[in-house]
DRENMILO-408951 format. One record per residue (C-alpha): x, y, z; residue number from 1. Coordinates in steps of 0.001 Angstrom, whole numbers, always signed. Last residue first. Layout:
DRENMILO-408951
((X; Y; Z); NUM)
...
end
This chain:
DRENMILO-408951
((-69186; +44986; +80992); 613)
((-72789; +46161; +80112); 612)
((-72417; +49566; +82631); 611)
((-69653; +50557; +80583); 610)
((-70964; +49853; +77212); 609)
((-75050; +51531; +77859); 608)
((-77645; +49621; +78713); 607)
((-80959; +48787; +77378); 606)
((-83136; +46698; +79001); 605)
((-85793; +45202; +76363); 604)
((-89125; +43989; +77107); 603)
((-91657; +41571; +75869); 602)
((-95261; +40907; +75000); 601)
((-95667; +44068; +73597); 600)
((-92842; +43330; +71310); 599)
((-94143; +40221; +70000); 598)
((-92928; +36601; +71448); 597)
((-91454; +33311; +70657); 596)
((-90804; +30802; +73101); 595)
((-87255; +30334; +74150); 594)
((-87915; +29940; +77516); 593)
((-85264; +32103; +79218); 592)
((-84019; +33774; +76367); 591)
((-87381; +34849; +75231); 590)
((-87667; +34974; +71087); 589)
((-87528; +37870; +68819); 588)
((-88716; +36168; +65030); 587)
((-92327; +37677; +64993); 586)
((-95729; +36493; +63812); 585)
((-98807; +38074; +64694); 584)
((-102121; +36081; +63942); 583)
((-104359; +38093; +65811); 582)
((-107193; +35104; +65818); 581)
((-104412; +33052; +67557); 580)
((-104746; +35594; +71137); 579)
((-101057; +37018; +72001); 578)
((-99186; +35189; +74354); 577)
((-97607; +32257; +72035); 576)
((-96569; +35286; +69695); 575)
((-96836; +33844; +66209); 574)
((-93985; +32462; +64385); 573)
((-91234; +33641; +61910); 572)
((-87862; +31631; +61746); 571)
((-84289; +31257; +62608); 570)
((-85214; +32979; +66004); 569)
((-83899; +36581; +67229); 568)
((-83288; +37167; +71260); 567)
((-84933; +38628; +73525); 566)
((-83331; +40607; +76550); 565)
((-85426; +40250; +79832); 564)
((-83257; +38017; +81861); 563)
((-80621; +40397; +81342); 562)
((-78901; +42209; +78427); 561)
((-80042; +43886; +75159); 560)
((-77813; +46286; +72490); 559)
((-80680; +48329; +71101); 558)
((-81471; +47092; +67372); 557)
((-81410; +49662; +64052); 556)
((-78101; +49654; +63805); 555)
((-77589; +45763; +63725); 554)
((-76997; +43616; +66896); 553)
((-73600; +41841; +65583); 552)
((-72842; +38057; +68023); 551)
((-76744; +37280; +68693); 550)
((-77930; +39114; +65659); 549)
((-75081; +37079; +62977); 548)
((-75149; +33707; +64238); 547)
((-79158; +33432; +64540); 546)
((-79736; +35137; +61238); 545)
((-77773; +32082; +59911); 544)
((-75071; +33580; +57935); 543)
((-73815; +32535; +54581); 542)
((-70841; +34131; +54318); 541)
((-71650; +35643; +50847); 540)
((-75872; +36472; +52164); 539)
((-74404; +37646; +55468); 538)
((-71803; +40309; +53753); 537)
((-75332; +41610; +51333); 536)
((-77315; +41773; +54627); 535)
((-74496; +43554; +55968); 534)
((-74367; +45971; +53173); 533)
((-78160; +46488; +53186); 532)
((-78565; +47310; +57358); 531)
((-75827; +49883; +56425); 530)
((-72980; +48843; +59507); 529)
((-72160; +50829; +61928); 528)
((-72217; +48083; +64724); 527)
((-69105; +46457; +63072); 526)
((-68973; +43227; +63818); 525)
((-69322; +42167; +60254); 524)
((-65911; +43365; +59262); 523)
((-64511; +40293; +61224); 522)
((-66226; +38241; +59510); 521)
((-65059; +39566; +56247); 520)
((-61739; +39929; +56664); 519)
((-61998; +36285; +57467); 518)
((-63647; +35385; +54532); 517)
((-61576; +37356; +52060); 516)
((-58510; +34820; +51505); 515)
((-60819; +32043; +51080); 514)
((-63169; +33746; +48494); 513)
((-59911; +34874; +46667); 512)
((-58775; +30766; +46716); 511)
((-62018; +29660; +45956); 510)
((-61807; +31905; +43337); 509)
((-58447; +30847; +41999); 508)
((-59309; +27009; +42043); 507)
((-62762; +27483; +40436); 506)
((-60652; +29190; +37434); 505)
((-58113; +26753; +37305); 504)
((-60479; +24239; +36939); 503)
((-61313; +21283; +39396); 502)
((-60187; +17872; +38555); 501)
((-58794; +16668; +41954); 500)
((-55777; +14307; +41576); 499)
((-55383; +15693; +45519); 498)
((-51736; +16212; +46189); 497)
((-50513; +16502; +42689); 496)
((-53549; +18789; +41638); 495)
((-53176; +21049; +44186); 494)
((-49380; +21604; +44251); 493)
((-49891; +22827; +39970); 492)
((-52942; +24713; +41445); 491)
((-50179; +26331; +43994); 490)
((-47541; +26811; +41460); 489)
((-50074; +28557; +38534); 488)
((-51389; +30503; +41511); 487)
((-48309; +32128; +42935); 486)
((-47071; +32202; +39468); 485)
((-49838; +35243; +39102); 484)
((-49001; +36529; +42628); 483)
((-45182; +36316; +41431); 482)
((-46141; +38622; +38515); 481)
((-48403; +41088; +40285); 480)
((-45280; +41764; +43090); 479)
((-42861; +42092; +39771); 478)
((-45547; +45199; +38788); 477)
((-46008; +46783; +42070); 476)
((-42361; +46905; +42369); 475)
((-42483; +48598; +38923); 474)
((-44009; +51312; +40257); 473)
((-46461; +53631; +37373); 472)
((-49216; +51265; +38018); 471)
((-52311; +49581; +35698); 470)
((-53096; +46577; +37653); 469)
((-52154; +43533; +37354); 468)
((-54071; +39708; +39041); 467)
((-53787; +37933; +35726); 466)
((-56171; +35146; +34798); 465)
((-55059; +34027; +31241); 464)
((-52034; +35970; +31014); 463)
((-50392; +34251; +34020); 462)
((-51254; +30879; +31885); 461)
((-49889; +32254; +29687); 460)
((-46371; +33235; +30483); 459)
((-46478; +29501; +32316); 458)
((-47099; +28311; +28699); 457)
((-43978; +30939; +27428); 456)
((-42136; +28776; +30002); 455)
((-42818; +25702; +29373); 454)
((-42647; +26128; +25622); 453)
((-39050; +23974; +24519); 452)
((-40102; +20525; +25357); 451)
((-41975; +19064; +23065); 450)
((-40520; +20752; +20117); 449)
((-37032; +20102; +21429); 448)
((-37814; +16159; +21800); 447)
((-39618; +15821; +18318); 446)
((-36709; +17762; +17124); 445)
((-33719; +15078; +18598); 444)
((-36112; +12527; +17486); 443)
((-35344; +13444; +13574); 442)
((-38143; +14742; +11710); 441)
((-39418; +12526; +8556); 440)
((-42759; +12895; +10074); 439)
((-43923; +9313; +10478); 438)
((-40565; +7117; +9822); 437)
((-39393; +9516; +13029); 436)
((-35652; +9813; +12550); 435)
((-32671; +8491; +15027); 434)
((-29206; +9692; +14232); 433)
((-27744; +8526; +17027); 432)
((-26408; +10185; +20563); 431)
((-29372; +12393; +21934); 430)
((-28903; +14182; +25260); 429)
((-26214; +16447; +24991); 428)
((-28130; +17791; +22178); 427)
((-27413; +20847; +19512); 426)
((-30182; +21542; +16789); 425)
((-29714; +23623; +13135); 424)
((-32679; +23925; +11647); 423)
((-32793; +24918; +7766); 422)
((-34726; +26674; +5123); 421)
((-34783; +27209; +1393); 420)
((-37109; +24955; +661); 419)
((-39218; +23373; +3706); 418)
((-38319; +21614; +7547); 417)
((-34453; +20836; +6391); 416)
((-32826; +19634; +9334); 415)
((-29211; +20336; +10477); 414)
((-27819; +18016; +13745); 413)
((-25355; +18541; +15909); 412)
((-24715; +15844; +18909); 411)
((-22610; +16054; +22178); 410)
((-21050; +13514; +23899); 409)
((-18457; +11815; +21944); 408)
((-18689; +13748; +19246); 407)
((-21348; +14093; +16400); 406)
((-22443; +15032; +13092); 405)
((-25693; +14654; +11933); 404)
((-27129; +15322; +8617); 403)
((-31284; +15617; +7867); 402)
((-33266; +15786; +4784); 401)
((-37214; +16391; +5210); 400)
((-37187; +18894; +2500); 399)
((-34840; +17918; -379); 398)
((-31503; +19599; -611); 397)
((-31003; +21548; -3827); 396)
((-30831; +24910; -2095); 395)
((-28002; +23780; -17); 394)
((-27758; +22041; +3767); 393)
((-25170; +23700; +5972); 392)
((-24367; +19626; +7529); 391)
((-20626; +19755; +6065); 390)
((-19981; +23036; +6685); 389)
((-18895; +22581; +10467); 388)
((-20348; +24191; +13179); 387)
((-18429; +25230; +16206); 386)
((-17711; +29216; +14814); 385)
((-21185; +29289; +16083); 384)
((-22732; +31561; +13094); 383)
((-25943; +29355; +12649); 382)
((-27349; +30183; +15993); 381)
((-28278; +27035; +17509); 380)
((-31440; +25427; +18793); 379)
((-31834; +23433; +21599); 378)
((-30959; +20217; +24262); 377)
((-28683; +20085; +27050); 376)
((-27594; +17350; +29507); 375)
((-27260; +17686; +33427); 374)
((-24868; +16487; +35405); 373)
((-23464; +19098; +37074); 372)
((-20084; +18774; +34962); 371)
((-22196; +18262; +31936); 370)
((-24076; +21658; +32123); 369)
((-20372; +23238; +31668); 368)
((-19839; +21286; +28950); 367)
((-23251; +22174; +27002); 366)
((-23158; +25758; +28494); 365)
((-19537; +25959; +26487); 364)
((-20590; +24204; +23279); 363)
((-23077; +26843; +22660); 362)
((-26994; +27494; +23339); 361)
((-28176; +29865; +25282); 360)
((-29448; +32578; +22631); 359)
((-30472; +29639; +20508); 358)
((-33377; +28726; +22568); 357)
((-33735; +26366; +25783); 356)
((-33870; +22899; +26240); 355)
((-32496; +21267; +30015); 354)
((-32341; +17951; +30936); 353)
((-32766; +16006; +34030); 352)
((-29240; +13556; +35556); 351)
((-30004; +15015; +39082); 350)
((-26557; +16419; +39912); 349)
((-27784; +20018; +40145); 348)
((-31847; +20912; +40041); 347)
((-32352; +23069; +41986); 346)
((-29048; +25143; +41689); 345)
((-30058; +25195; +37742); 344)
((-30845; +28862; +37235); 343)
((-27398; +30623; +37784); 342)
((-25897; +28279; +35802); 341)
((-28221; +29213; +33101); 340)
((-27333; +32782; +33177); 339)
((-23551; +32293; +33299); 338)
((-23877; +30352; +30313); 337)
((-26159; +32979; +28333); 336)
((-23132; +35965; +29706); 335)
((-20665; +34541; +28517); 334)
((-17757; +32342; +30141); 333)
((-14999; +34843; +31432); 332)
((-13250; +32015; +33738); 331)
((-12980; +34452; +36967); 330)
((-16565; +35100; +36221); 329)
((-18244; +35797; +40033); 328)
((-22113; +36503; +38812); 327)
((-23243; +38969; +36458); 326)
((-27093; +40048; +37290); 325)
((-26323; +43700; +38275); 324)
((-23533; +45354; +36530); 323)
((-25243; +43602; +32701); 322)
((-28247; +45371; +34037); 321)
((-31106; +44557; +36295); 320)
((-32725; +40894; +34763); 319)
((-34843; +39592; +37073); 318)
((-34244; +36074; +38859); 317)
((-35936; +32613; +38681); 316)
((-36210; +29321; +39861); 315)
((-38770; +26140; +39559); 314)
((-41657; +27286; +37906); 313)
((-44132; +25088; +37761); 312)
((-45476; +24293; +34018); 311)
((-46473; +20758; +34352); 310)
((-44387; +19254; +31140); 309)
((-41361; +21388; +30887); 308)
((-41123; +22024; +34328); 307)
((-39496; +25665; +34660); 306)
((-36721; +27828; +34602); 305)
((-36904; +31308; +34224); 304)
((-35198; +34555; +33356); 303)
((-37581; +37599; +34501); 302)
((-37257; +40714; +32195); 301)
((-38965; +43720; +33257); 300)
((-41057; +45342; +30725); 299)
((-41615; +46902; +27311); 298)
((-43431; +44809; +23766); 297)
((-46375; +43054; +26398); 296)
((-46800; +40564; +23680); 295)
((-42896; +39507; +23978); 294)
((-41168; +39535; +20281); 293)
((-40401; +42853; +19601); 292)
((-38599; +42793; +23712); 291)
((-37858; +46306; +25163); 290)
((-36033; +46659; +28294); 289)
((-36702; +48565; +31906); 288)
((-33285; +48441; +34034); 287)
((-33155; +51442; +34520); 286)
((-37510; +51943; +35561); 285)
((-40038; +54632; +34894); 284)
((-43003; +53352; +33926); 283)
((-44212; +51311; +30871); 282)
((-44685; +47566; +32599); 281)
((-45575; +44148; +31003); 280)
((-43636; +41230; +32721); 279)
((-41183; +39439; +30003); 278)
((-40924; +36162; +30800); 277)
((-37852; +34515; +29394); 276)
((-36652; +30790; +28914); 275)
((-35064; +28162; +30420); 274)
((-37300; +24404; +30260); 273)
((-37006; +21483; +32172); 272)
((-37542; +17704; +31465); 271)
((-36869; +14911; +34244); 270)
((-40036; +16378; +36011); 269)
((-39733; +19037; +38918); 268)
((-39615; +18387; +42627); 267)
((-41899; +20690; +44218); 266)
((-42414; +22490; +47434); 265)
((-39044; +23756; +48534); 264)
((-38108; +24920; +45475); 263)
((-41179; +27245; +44862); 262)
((-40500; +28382; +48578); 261)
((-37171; +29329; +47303); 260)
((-38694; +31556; +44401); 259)
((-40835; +33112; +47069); 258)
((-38141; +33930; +49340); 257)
((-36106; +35380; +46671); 256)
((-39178; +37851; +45244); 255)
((-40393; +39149; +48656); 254)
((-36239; +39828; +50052); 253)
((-35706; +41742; +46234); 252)
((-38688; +43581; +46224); 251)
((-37120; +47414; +46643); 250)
((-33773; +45863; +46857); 249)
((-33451; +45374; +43407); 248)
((-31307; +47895; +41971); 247)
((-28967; +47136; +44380); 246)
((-26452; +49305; +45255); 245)
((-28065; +51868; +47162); 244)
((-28870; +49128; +49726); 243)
((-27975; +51180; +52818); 242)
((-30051; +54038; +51362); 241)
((-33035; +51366; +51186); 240)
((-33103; +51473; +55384); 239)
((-36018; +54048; +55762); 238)
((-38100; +52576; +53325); 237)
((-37954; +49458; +54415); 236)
((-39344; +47079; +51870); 235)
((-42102; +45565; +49967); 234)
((-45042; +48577; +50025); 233)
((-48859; +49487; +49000); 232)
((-49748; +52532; +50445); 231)
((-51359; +53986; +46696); 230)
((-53291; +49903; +45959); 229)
((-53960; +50210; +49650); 228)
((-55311; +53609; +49646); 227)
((-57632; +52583; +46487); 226)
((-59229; +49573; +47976); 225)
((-59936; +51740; +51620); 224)
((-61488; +54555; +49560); 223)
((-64093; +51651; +47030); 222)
((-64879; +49804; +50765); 221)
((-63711; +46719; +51842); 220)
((-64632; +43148; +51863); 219)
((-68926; +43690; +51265); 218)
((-67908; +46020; +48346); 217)
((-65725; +43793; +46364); 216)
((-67914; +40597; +47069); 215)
((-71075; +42822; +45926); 214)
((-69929; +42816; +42197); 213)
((-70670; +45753; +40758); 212)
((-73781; +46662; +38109); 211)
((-76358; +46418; +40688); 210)
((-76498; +50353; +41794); 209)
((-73957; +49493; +44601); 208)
((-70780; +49888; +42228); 207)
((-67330; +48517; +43776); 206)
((-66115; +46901; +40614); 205)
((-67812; +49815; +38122); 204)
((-65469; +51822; +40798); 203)
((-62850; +50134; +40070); 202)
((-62583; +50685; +36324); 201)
((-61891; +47334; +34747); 200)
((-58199; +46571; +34219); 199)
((-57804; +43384; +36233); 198)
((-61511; +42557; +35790); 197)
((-60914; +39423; +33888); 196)
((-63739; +37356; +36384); 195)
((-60725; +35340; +37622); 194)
((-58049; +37997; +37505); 193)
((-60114; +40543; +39598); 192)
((-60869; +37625; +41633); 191)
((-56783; +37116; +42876); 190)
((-57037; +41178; +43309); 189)
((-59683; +40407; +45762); 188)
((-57732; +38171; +47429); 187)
((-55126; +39747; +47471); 186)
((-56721; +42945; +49426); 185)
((-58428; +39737; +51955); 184)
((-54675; +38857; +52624); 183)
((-53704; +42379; +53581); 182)
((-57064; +42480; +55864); 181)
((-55897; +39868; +57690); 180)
((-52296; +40260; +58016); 179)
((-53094; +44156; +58881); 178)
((-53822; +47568; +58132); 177)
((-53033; +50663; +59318); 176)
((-55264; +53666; +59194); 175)
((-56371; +55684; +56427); 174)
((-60372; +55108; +55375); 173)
((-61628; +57174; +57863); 172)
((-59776; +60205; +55980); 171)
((-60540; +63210; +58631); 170)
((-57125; +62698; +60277); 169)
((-55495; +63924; +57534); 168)
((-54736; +62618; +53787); 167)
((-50740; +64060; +53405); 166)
((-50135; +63551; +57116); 165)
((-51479; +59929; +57215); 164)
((-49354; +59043; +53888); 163)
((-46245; +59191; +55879); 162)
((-47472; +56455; +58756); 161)
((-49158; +54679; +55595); 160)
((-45605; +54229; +54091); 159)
((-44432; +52469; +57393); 158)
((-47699; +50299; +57257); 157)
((-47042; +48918; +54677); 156)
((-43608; +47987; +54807); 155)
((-44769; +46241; +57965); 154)
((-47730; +44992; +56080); 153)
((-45277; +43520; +53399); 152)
((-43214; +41813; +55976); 151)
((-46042; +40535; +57806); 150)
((-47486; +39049; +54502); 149)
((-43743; +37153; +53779); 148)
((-44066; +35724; +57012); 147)
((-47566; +34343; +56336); 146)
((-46255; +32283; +53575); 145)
((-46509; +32830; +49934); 144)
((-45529; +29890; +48280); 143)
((-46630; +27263; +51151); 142)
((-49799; +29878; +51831); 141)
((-51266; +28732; +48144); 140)
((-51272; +25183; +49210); 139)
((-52823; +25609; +52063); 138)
((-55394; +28717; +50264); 137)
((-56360; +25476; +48204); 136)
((-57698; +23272; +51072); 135)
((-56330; +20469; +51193); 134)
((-56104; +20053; +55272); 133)
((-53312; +17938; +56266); 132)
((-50693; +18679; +54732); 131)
((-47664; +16024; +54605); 130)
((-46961; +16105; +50465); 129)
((-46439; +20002; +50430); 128)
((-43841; +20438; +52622); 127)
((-42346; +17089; +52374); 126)
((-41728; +17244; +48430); 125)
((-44849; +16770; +46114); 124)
((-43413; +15590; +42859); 123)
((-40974; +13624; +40520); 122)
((-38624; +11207; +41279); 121)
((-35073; +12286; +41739); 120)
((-32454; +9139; +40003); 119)
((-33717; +10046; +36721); 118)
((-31123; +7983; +34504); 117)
((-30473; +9845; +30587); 116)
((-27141; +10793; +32265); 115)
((-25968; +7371; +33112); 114)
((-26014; +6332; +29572); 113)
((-27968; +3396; +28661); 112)
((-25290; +643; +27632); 111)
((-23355; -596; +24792); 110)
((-23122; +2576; +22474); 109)
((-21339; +3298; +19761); 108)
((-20622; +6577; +19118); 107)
((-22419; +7998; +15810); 106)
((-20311; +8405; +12479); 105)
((-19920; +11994; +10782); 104)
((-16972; +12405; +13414); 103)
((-16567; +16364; +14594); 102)
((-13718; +17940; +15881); 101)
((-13834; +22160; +16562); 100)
((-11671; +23360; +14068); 99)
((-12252; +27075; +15277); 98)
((-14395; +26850; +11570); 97)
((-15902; +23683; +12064); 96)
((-14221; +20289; +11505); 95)
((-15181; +17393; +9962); 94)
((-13942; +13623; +10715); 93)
((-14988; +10484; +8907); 92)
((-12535; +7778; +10135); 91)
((-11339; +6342; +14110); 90)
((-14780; +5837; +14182); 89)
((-16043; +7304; +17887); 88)
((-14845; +5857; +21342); 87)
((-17297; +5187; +24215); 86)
((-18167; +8039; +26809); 85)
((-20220; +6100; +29610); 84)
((-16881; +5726; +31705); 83)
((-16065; +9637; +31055); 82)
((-19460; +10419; +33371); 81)
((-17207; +11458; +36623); 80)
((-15585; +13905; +34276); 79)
((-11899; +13299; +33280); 78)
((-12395; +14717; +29763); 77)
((-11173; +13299; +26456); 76)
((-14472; +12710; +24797); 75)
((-15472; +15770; +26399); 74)
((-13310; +18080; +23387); 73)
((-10249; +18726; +23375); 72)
((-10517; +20517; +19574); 71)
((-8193; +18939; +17086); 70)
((-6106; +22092; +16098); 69)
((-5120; +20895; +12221); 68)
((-1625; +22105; +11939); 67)
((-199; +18738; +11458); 66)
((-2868; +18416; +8193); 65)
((-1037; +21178; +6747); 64)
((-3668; +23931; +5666); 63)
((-3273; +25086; +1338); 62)
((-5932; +22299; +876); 61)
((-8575; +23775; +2974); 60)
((-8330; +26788; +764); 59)
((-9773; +24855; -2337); 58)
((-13136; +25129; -61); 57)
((-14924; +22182; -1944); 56)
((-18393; +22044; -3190); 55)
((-20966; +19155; -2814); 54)
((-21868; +20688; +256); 53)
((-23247; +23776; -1027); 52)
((-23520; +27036; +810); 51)
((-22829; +29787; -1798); 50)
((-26610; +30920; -1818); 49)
((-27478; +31139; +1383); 48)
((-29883; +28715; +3115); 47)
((-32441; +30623; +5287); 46)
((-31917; +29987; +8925); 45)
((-35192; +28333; +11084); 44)
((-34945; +29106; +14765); 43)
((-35785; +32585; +15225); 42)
((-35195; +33334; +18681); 41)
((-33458; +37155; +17788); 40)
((-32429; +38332; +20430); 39)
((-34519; +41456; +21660); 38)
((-33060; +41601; +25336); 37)
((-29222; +41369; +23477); 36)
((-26928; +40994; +26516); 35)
((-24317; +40064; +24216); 34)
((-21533; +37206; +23672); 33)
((-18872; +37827; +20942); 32)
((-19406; +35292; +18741); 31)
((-17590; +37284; +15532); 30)
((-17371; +34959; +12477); 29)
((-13722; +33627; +11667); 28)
((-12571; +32852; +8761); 27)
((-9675; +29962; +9077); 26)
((-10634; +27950; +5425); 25)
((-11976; +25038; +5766); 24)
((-10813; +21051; +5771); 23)
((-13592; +18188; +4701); 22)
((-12623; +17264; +1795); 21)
((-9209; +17618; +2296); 20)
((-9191; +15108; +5897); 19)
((-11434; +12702; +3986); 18)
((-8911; +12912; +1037); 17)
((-5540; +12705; +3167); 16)
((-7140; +9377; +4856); 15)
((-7923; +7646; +1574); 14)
((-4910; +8205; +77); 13)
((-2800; +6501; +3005); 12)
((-1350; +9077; +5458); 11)
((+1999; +8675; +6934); 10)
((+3520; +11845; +9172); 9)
((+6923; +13508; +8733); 8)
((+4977; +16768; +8117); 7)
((+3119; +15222; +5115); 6)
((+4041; +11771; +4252); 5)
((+1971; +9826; +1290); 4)
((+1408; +6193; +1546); 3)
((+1054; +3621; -918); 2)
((+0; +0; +0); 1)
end
């Protein structure tokens, strides 16, 4: 056999033409990561018109084969996975344009890999799984506990002291609130979202002429609403100059300890989602972006990750600035990677995946993912300096064709879905060159396409019944949001401890009606009362006349005491003193004999507060 030597090396004929063939020139595209809010997601790349695979770069032939850089890749890694890393065909190599290695041949595989092994089962964790009482303000309270309510009425309340000058001490409605009546104020905001009154005028809301809804009314009055939208607070106002750095501070303690509740309470699926929620707001704030492709158009970015198949979100953070969100770097990875690191604390060392879009995706999150075991599937940008030209499909390639290359962990594959248009795919995950005989798409697609939209179906889902109000504070805003995933994560908690089949929308005013009732009850003791209003507060509570007169003596009624008080019966009947052919029926009954009696038949002792204790 012949052999040719190049560089004091031996290369049969065969070898130098696969390693020709395949060579490119050194031109290098710019992949200089960027905090781009409007990146484009766009996942299908027109093909150009000089991309054709049957053509040969007659550069590649002016690079010595000894100069070839092959790229280190994870085949040759120490990583506690390298025993499931098998060795690719020693023939069949391309290279992309940093001469990253590829081999056109899949690894061979003997055994399931120990990163497609879900070792954390899905589900209720402790916190969730042990209650007692399933309720769905139980669930709701795990997310947002009573701790975090304190907090925000102590905020409260510390705007409300400076607001008290402003309104005077003729305002009934300013005064401090509490737990109570803070958690009755959500839940009327939680049935704002369920009857899509978020942006209804609140007065129409609060309306006593038959167009309102009496719940609003009978909870709090129209002033008392309004103040607590205006007094509304998160933090400290008198210690934020100590936080002067932080963009964030103003919700920042609220936020984190709701996203760790989230933790606490679930264990996700073994697929997970990172995307971004964009919440709607137009008011002043720095760190404020703009998003073509978001519905709401400006907002505050939120960076999520969340269970690909139920929706719960798992972890998040807001994005503040490229100052704000960076993390210790001393390895300069880019700012995507850093982002999803940031995300995955939940769910390290657990062998799930992760699919996200093409502003994530490179070769660098893939390894780095890998070292917390954790594989990577999405879409790539078609200027990664990674890919090689062999898979840029041409304009003769038939729809429905795909190419894979692959290494020994990580595989690329290009996918033509229609003429003149091509997907480009990265997976950690996938390791053959698998293709559904149904839709001619290769499994690594299926996968992505099933997988990629739990976040934008969270996004929804806050759409669908969304607690926001129009507001010029973008604290205000972020607190809307994590009600909104409040109830997506609670209903999610719901369902997996009770395999109840109640709708979203039953769950979320059961919730509101919950979170009122209280407030309620307590507001019913108030001897000033309009007789109509408290008939309208005992028809929603569903008051016995019994339990309402004997503990709340209306307006109208002189407080009673002594053997002579009366007392007022479930029903009308006739005076058992009076003669039958009078026919006079009354509902005050004698306390002593409980016989039923008019008011000429009875007395009343009135007394006066003092002299009653």
């Amino acid at each position: 056999m012949d052999f040719l030597v190049i560089d004091g090396k031996k290369y049969t004929e065969e070898q130098v033409r696969e390693l020709f063939l395949n060579g490119e020139d050194d031109g290098d595209i710019s992949d200089t990561p960027t905090i781009d809010s409007n990146h484009d997601s766009e996942e299908e790349y027109t093909i150009d018109d000089d991309a054709d695979v049957a053509e040969v770069d007659d550069q590649a032939e002016q690079v010595p084969v000894d100069d070839l850089d092959f790229h280190a890749s994870a085949e040759n890694s120490s990583d506690s996975d390298s025993s499931s890393d098998l060795p690719l065909s020693s023939v069949g190599y391309v290279y992309g344009k940093n001469r990253y290695k590829w081999s056109k041949r899949a690894p061979t595989l003997g055994r399931t890999r120990r990163h497609n092994i879900i070792t954390h089962l899905p589900g209720l964790k402790a916190a969730a799984r042990n209650l007692q009482d399933k309720n769905p303000v139980n669930y709701w309270s795990l997310l947002i506990t009573d701790e975090m309510i304190s907090t925000i009425v102590d905020c409260t309340n510390e705007k409300i002291t400076d607001l008290s000058s402003t309104y005077g001490e003729t305002a009934s409605f300013v005064n401090f609130t509490d737990s109570v009546e803070m958690k009755a104020f959500f839940g009327l905001l939680y049935l704002t979202s369920a009857f899509k009154s978020n942006h209804e005028d609140v007065e129409g809301l609060f309306a006593s002429d038959g167009t309102g809804r009496d719940i609003f009314r009978a909870t709090m009055s129209l002033k008392r609403f309004m103040f607590l939208l205006v007094a509304l607070r998160f933090d400290s106002i008198s210690t934020r100059s100590l936080r002067k750095t932080d963009k964030f501070c103003h919700i920042r303690e609220i936020f984190e300890t709701f996203i760790q509740n989230c933790r606490n309470c679930y264990t996700p699926g073994e697929s997970l989602t990172i995307d971004e929620m964009l919440v709607g707001f137009r008011g002043r704030c720095s760190f404020r972006v703009y998003m073509k492709n978001k519905p709401n158009k400006y907002g505050l970015k939120v960076l999520c990750l969340c269970d690909a198949k139920t929706h719960y979100l798992l972890n998040a953070f807001v994005y503040t600035g490229k100052s704000q969100n960076v993390h210790p770097n001393p390895r300069k990875l880019s700012v995507p990677t850093l982002s999803v690191l940031s995300l995955i604390d939940p769910v390290k060392n657990t062998n799930r995946n992760i699919t996200a879009d093409n502003w994530f995706t490179s070769i660098e999150l893939v390894e780095e993912l890998r070292k917390n075991q954790l594989t990577y599937v999405g879409t790539v940008r078609k200027n990664k300096k990674e890919i090689p030209q062999y898979i840029v499909p041409n304009k003769r390639t038939e729809p429905g064709t795909s190419m894979f290359v692959f290494t020994s962990t990580i595989t690329l594959v290009s996918y033509v879905p229609k003429p003149n248009k091509y997907v480009l795919l990265l997976s950690s995950m996938h390791h053959d060159n698998k293709v559904d005989e149904g839709s001619s798409k290769p499994d690594m697609i299926l996968y992505y396409n099933s997988t990629k939209a739990g976040v934008d179906a969270l996004d929804q889902k806050c759409a669908n019944y969304n607690t926001g109000r129009r507001t010029r504070r973008w604290p205000c805003a972020i607190w809307y949001a994590v009600m909104n995933i409040a109830s997506v994560n609670s209903f999610i908690l719901f369902q997996s401890g009770t395999e109840s089949s109640m709708r979203r929308r039953n769950f979320i005013i059961q919730l509101g009606q919950t979170l009122i009732e209280t407030h309620m009850r307590r507001r019913l003791l108030e001897p000033r009362l309009p007789r109509e209003l408290r008939s309208v507060m005992e028809r929603l509570l569903k008051c016995e006349d019994t339990a309402t007169s004997e503990s709340t003596p209306s307006i109208s009624q002189p407080r009673v005491s002594g053997s002579d008080a009366v007392s007022r019966g479930k029903k009308r009947r006739r005076c058992y003193i009076c003669p039958s052919q009078n026919d006079n029926k009354h509902a005050t009954m004698c306390n002593k004999c409980n016989q039923h009696v008019c008011k000429i038949h009875s007395a009343a002792t009135l007394l006066c507060e003092k002299c009653q204790m």
